[in-house]
C-alpha beads as a LAMMPS data file, in Angstrom:
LAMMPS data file: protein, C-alpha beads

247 atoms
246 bonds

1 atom types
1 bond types

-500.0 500.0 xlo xhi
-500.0 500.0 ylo yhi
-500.0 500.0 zlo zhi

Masses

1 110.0

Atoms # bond

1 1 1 249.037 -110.178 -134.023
2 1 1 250.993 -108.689 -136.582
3 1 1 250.012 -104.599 -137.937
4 1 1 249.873 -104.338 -141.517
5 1 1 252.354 -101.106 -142.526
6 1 1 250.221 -97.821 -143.619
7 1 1 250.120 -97.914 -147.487
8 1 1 252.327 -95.882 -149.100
9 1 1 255.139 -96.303 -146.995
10 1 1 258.613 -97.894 -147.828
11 1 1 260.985 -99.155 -146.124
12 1 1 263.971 -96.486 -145.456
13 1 1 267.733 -98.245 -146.494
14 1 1 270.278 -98.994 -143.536
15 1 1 273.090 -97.812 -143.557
16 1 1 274.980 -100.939 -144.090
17 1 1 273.207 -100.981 -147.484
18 1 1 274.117 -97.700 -148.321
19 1 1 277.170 -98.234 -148.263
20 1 1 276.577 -101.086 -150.000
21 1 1 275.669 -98.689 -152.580
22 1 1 277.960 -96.000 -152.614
23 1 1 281.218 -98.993 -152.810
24 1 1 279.333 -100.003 -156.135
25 1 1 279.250 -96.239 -157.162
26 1 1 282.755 -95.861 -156.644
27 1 1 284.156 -99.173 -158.206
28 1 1 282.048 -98.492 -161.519
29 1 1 283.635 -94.680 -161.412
30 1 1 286.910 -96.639 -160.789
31 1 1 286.316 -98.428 -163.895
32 1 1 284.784 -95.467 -166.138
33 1 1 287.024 -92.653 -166.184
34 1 1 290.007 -94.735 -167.159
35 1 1 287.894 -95.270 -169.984
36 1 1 286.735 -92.248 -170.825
37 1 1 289.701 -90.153 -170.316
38 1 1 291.172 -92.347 -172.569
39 1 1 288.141 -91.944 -174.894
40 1 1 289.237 -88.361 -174.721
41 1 1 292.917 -88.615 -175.644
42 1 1 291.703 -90.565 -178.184
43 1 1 289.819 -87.682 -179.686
44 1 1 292.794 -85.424 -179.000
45 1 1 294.936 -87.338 -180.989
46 1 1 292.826 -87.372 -184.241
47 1 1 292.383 -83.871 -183.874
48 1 1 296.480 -82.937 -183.822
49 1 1 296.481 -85.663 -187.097
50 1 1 294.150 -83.337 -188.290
51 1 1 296.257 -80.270 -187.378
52 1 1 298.945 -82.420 -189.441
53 1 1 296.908 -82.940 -192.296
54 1 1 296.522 -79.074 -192.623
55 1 1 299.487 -78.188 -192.028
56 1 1 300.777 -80.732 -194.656
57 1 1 298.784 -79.362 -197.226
58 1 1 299.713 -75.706 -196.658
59 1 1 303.623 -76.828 -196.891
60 1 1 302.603 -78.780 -200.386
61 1 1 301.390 -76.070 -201.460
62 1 1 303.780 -74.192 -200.731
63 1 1 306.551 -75.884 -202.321
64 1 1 304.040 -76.890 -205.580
65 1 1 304.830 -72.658 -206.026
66 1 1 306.995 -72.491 -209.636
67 1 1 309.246 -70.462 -207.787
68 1 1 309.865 -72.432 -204.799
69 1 1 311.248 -75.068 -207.106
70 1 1 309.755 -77.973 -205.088
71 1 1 311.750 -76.553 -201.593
72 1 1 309.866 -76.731 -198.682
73 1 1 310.255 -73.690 -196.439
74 1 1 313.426 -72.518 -195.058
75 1 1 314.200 -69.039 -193.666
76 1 1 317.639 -68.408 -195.205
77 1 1 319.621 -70.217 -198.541
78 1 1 320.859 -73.824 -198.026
79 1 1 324.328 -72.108 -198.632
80 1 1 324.616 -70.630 -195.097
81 1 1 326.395 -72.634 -192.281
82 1 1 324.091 -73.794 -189.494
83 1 1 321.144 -73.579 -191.917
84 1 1 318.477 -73.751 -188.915
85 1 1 319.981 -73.386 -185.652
86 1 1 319.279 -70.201 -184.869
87 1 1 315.499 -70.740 -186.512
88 1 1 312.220 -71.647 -184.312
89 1 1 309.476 -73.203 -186.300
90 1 1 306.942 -70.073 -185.465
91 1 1 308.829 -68.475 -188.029
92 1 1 307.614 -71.041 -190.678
93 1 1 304.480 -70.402 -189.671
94 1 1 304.517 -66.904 -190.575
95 1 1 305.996 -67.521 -193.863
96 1 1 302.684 -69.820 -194.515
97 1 1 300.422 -67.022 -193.429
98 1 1 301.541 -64.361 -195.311
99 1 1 303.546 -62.667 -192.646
100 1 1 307.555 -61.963 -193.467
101 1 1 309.067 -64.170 -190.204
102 1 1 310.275 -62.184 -186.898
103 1 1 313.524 -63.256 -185.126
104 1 1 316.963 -65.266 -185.416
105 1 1 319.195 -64.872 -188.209
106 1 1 316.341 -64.150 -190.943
107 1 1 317.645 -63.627 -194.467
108 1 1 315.254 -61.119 -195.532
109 1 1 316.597 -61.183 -199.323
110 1 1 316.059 -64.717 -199.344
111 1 1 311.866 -64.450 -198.266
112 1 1 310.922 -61.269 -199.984
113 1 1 307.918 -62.610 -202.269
114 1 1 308.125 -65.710 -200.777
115 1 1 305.045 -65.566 -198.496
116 1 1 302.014 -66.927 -199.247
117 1 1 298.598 -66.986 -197.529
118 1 1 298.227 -70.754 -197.370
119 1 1 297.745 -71.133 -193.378
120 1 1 296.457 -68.328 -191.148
121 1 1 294.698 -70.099 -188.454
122 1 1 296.844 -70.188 -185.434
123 1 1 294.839 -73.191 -183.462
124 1 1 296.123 -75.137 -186.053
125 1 1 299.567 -75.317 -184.430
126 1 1 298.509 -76.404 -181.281
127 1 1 297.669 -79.714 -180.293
128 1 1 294.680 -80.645 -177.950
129 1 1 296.815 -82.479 -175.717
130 1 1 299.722 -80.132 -175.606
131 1 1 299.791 -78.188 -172.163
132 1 1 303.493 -77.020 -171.397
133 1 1 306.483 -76.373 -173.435
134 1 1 310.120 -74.935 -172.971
135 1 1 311.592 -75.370 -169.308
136 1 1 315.507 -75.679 -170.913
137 1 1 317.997 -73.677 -171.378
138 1 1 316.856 -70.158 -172.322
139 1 1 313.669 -71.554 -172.805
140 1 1 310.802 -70.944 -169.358
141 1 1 308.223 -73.526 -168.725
142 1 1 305.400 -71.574 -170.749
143 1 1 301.594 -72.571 -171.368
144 1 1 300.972 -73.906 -174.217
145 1 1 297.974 -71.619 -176.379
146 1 1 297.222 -70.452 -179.560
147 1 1 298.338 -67.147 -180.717
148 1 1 296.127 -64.697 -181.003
149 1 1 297.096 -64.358 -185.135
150 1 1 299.877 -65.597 -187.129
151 1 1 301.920 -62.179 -186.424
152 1 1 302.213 -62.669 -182.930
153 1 1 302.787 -66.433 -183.265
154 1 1 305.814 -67.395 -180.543
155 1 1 307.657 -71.098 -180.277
156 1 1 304.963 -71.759 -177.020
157 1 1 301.989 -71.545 -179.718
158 1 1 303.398 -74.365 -181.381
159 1 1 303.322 -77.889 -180.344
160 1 1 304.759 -79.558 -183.387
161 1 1 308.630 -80.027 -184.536
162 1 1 309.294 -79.660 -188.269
163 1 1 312.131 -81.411 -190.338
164 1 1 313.761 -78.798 -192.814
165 1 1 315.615 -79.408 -195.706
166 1 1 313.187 -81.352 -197.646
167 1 1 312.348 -80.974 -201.537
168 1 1 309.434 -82.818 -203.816
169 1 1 311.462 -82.765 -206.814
170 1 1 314.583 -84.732 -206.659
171 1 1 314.565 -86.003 -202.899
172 1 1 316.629 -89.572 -202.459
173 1 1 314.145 -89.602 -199.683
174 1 1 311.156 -92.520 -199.487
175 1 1 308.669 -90.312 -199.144
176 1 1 306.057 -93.267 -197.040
177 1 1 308.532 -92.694 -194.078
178 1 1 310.602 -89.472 -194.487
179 1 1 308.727 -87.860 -191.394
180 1 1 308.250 -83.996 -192.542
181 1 1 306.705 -83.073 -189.164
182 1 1 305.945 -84.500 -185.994
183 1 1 304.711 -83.783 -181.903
184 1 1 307.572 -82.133 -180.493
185 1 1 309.076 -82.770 -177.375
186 1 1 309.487 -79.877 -174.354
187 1 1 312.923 -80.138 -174.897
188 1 1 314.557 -78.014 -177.707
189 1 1 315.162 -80.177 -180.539
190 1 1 316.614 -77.514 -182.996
191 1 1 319.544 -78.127 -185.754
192 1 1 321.876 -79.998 -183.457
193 1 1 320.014 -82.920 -182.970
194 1 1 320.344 -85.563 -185.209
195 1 1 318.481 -89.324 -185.907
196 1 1 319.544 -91.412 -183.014
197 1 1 320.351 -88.579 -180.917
198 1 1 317.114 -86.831 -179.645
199 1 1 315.640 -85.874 -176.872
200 1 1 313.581 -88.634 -175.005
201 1 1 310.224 -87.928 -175.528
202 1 1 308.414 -87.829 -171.719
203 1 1 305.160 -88.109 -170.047
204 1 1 304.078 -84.746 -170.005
205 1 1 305.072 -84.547 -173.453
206 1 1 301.972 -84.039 -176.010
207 1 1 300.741 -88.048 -176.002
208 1 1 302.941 -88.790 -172.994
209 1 1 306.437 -90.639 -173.871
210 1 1 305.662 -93.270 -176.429
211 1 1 303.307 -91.851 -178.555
212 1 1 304.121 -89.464 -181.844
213 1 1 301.625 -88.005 -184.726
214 1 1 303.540 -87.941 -187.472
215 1 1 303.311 -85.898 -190.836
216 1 1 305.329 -87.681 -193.582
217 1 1 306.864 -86.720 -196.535
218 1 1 303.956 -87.718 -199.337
219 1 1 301.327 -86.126 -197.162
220 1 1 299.680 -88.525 -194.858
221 1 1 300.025 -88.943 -190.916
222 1 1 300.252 -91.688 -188.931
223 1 1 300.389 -92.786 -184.987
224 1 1 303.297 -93.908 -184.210
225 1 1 304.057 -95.674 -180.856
226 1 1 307.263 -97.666 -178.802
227 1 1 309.695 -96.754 -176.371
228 1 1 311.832 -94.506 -178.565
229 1 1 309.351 -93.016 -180.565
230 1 1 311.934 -89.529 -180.549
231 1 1 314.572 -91.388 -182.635
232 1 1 312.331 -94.258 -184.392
233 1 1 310.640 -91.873 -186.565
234 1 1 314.413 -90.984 -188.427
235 1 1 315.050 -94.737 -188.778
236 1 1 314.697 -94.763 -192.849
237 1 1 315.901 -91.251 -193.385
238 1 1 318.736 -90.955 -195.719
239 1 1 319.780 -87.431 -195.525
240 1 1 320.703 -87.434 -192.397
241 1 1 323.747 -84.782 -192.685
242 1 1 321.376 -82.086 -194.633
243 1 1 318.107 -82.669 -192.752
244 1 1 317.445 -80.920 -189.296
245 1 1 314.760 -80.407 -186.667
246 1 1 313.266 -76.801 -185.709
247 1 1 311.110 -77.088 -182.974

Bonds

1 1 1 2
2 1 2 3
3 1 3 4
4 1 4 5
5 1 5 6
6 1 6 7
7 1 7 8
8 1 8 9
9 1 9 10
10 1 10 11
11 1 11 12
12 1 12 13
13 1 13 14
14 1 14 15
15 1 15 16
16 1 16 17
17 1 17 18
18 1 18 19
19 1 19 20
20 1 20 21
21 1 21 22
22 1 22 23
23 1 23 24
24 1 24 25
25 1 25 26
26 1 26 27
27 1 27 28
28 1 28 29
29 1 29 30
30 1 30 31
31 1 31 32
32 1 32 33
33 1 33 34
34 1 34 35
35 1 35 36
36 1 36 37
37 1 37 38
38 1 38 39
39 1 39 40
40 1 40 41
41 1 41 42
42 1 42 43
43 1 43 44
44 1 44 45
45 1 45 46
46 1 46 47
47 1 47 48
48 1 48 49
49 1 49 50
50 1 50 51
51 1 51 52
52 1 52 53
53 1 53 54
54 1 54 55
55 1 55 56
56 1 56 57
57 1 57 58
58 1 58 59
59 1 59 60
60 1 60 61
61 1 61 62
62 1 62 63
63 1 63 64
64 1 64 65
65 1 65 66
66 1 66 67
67 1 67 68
68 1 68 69
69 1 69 70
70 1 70 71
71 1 71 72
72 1 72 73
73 1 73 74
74 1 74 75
75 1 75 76
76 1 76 77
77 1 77 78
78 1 78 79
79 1 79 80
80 1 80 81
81 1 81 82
82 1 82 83
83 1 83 84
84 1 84 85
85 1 85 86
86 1 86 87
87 1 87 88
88 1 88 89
89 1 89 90
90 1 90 91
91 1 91 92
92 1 92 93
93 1 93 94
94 1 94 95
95 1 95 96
96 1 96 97
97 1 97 98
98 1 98 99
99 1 99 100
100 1 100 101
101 1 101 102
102 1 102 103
103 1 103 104
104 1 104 105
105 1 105 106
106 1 106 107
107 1 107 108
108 1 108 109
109 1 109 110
110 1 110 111
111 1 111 112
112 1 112 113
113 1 113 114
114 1 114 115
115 1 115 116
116 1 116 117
117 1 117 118
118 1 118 119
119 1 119 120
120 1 120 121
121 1 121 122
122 1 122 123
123 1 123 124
124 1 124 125
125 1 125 126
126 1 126 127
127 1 127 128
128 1 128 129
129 1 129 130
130 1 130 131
131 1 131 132
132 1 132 133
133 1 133 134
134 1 134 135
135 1 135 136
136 1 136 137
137 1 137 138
138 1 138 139
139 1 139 140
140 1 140 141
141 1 141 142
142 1 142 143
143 1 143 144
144 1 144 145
145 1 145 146
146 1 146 147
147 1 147 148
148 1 148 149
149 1 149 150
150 1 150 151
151 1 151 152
152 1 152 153
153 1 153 154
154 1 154 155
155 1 155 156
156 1 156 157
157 1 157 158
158 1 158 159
159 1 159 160
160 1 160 161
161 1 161 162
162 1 162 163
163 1 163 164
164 1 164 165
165 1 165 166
166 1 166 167
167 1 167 168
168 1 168 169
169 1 169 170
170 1 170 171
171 1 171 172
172 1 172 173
173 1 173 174
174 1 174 175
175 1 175 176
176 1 176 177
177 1 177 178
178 1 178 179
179 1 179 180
180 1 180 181
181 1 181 182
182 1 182 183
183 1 183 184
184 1 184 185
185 1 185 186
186 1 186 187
187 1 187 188
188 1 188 189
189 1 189 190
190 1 190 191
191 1 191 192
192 1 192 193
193 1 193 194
194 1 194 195
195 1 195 196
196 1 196 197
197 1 197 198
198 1 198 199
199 1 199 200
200 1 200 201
201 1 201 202
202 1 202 203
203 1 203 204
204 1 204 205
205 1 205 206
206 1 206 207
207 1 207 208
208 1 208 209
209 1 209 210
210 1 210 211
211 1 211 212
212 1 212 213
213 1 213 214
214 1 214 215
215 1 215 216
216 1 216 217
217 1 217 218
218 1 218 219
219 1 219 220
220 1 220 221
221 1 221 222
222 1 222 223
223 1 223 224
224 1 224 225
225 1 225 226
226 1 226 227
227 1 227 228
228 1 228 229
229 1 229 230
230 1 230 231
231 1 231 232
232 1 232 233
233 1 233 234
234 1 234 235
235 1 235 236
236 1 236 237
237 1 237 238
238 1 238 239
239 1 239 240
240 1 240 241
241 1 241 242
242 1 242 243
243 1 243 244
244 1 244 245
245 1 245 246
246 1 246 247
């Protein structure tokens, strides 16, 4: 004779089934975060175009000035030898917010009156997905974080590598793929580096090794991806001998 269960109660899971369960759990988390991380890098990367796109403007501006002539910024005359090797790109940054530029071999004739308050938001020079910079030469692995203003800016507040040497008026340059800035790499990448001869760009790198935002010359950015992505982007530059990197 079989007894009818009490109402109300339900049958408890075995164990066999709940782990059943749990191997289903894990195999769709197996299958999600891939996804979502990248979801997230995804969102990282329009956010550093972004970073671009302001920063691009600010320079424009910049050299739209009647008395910059149409130069982007430099920190000393074209005239001197080794026109940016002793420069870090933090000092451009100052010169765009309206602070006269700290360190290296700073001409100070050559930037009196030549700051303007065009970008004073430090977040804007790093990017979302930059964590670590330096770790060569004289350089210590540092953190990568926003300063906490424009004066105090330093090269680990900056995740970006800028091309100097550029003009609007008179460049033999195509401007639709003259890049004007670009994700830098953790190695330095100043003056001596030329097209063809740049640092490998790595995993840990800002978009990990083949992967570059990149800022050209008549304003817009672009993703650009493949295995050299460090030397790729100075393919069609043509002013190769005048143009160099400060990272």
């Amino acid at each position: 004779m079989k007894r009818n269960q009490p109402a109300g109660r339900r049958r408890a899971f075995t164990m066999i089934e709940l782990l059943v369960v749990i191997a289903i759990i894990m195999i769709l988390m197996g299958l999600l975060i891939p996804v979502a991380n990248l979801g997230i890098e995804n969102a990282r990367r329009s956010a550093c175009r972004s970073n671009l796109r302001q920063i691009g403007a600010a320079l424009y501006l910049y050299a739209g000035d009647p008395v910059m002539n149409g130069e982007f910024t430099l920190i000393r005359p074209r005239s001197y030898p080794d026109l940016t090797q002793q420069e870090r790109l933090h000092q451009h940054a100052q010169l765009l917010g309206n602070v006269q530029p700290s360190g290296g071999r700073v001409d100070p004739s050559f930037v009196t009156n030549r700051v303007r308050n065009l970008l004073v938001d430090p977040k804007v020079w790093v990017c979302p997905s930059d964590r670590i910079d330096g770790g060569e030469g004289g350089d210590p692995l540092e953190t990568v974080r926003p300063a906490k203003d424009i004066a105090s800016i330093l090269w680990f507040n900056i995740s970006y590598m800028y091309v100097a040497g550029h003009r609007i008026i008179g460049t033999p340059e195509n401007p639709a793929v003259a890049p004007l800035m670009t994700d830098e790499a953790n190695a330095r990448e100043n003056g001596s580096q030329t097209p063809g001869q740049m640092k490998p760009i790595k995993e840990e790198d800002n978009h990990g090794a083949e992967f570059r935002n990149v800022l050209y010359l008549d304003g817009h950015v672009a993703a650009l991806k493949g295995a050299d992505v460090a030397n790729s982007i100075f393919t069609n530059l043509i002013q190769t001998s005048v143009l160099q990197s400060i990272d």
